[in-house]
N, C-alpha and C positions, 0 to 999 in steps of 0.2 A: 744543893741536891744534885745528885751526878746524874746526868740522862740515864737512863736504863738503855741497852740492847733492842732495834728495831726489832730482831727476829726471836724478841725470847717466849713470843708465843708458840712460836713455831719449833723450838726446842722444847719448851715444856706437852706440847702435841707429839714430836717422835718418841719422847721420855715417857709416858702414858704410855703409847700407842708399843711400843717396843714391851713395857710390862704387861700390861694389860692384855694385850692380842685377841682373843674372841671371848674374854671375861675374865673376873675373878671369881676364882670358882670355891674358891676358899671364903672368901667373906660371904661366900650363899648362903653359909651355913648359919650366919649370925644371922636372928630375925627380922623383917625388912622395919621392925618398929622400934629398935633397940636402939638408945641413945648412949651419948658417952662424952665423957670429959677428960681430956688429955694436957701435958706441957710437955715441954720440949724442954732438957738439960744438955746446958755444957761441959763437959766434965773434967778442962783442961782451959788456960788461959789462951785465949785466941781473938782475932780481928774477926766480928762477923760479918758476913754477908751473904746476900741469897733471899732475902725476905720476900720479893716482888715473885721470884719462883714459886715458893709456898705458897706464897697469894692466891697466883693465877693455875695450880693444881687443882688445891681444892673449890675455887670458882668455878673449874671446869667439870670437876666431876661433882659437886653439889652445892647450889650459892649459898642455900642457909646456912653455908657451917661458917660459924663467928670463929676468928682467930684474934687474939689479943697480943699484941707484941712487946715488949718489954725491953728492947734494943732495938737499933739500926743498923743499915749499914753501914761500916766503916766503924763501928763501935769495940773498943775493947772491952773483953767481958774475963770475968776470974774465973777461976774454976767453981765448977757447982753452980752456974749462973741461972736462972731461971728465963730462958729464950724468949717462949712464945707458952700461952694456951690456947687450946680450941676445943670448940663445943659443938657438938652437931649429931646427926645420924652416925648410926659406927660402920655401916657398910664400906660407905664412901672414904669416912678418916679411915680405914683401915686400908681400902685400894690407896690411896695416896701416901701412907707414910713414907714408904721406902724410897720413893720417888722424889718427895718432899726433901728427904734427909740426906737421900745422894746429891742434890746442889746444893744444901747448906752445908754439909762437912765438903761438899769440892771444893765450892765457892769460897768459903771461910780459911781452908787450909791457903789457897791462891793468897787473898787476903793478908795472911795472916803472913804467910813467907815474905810479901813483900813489904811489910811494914817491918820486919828483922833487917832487914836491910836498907832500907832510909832510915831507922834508928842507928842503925851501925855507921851511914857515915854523917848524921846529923852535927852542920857545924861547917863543913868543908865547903859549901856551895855546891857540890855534884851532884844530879841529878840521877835517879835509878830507872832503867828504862828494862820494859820488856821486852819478848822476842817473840818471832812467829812457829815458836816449839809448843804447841799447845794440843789440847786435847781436841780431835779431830771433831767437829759439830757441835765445839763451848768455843770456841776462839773469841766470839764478842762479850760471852759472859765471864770470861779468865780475866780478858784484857779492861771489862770493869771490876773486877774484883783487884785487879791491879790498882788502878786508879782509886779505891776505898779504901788500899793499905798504903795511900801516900804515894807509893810509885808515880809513873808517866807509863802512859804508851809509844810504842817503837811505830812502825809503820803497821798498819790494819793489814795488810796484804801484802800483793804482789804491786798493786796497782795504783799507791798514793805516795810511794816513795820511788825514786831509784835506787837501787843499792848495789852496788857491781862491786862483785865479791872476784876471787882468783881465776874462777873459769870464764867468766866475761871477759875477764881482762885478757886472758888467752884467748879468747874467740876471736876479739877485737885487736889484737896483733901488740897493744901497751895502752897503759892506763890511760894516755892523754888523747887516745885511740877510742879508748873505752868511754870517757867524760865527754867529749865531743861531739860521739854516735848520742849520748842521753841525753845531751843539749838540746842535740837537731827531733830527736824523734819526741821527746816528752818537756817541751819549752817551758810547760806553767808548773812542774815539779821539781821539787828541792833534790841533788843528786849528792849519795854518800859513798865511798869508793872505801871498801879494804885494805889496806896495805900490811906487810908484812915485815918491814925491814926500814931503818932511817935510810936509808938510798929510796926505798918505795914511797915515804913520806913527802921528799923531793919533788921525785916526780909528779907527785898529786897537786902540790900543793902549786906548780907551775901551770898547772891543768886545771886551778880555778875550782875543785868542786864547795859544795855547802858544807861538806859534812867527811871528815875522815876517821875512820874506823881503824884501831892502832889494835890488830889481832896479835896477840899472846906474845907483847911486848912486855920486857922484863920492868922492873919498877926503875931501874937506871934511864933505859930506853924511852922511857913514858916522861920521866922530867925534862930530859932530853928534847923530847916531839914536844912538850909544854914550852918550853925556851924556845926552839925555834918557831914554831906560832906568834907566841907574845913579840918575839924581835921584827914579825914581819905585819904587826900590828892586828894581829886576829885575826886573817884572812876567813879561818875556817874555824866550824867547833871540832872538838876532838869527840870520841869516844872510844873508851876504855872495852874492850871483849876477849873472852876466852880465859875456864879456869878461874872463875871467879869465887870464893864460897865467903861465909861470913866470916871466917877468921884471914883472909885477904881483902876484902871489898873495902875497908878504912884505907889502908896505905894505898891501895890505885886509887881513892880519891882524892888523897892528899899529895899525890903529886900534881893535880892542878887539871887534872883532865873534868870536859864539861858534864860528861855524859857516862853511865856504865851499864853494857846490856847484861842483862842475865835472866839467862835460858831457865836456871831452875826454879823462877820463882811460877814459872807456869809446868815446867814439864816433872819437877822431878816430889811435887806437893803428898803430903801424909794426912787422909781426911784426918778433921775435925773429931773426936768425940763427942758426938751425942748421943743422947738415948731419950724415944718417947715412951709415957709411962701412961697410961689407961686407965679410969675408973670407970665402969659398964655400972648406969643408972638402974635400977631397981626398977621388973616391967609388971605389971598388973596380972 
């Protein structure tokens, strides 16, 4: 079981609070005694995820309403799949759906991308890492829906990795400039340096960091940087970025690199189809 997100209360609280704002004034109109019975369809084959969201919506705007869930997350499901039901007051299910449905087709779509792509390079040893291009106030809930499609995560932040990308390294006058300063200022964290070019690889690799980042090297260039690594006993891991889509992501694995970031399995995501479907119980 994956930990869930510390702050996903606090997401599903501005996700409410952002819909919601001084009421629904729309579900007033249904009677406050009116019950109802709903499920939730997939309507497309997908990795789902998002259920702990759902959960904690409708716990929050009404505990009696039963929800029965039918998958997991990290579950692939076919199309036509039958999600979730719930049962309860229809006020409530009706304030919640949308809110509901907008994290399981985000979360799911996340999911669901990133598992196209550890199926795509299943076999090579490479691992599929995320990135910090994410949807501004989901970043811990993307970068678990990463982690349910089989991915890895990259660094959470700014603040648990080093990563000294080209304008560090200008700042800081060269790269072994730049790994040095991250030495001395952040001692207990792993530092990963971009490079640009087999001459930039060099120089990194002289400089000692954990982790090098081979940006929008050609697939020649990358078995290349693979060889000279493996000759120097694996000083560092590599990682494969930049221009990555699924109809490349096999061959940059198979040249031997450890690692490959990509950006769109968080930023460039197509929700989910679903759709919830309503039966309003018969009132006296």
């Amino acid at each position: 079981m994956l930990e869930l997100p510390d702050d996903l209360g606090a997401q599903v609280e501005a996700a409410l609070r952002e819909d919601i704002g001084s009421g629904d004034v729309t579900a007033a109109l249904v009677p406050a005694d009116q019950r109802v019975r709903g499920r939730v369809i997939c309507r497309e084959a997908a990795v789902l995820c998002g259920t702990a969201w759902v959960d904690e919506i409708f716990r929050r705007l009404d505990a009696s309403i039963r929800i029965t869930w039918h998958v997991r997350d990290g579950d692939r499901v076919a199309p036509d799949t039958r999600v979730f039901e719930i049962e309860g007051p229809a006020r409530p299910i009706l304030t919640g759906e949308r809110t509901a449905l907008n994290f399981l087709q985000t979360l799911s779509a996340t999911a669901t991308a990133a598992r196209r792509f550890v199926d795509a390079v299943a076999g090579t040893g490479c691992t599929i890492l995320d990135t910090r291009k994410t949807l501004p106030g989901l970043r811990s809930a993307q970068k678990y829906a990463v982690r349910c499609g089989g991915a890895q995560n990259h660094r959470r932040g700014l603040y648990d990795l080093v990563l000294i990308k080209e304008n560090h390294i200008a700042a800081a006058g060269s790269i072994e400039a730049a790994i040095r300063a991250a030495r001395s200022s952040a001692p207990s964290l792993e530092v990963e340096v971009e490079v640009e070019s087999l001459a930039e690889l060099e120089e990194a690799l002289a400089a000692g960091p954990d982790i090098v980042m081979l940006d929008d090297f050609s697939l020649e260039d990358m078995r290349t940087a693979v060889r000279i690594n493996r000759e120097r006993g694996r000083p560092v891991r590599l990682e494969a970025s930049g221009n990555v889509s699924l109809e490349t992501v096999r061959a940059i694995a198979e040249t031997g690199v450890d690692y490959i970031s990509v950006g769109g399995i968080t930023k460039n995501v197509r929700a989910i189809d679903l759709s919830m479907r309503l039966d309003f119980a018969p009132r006296p």
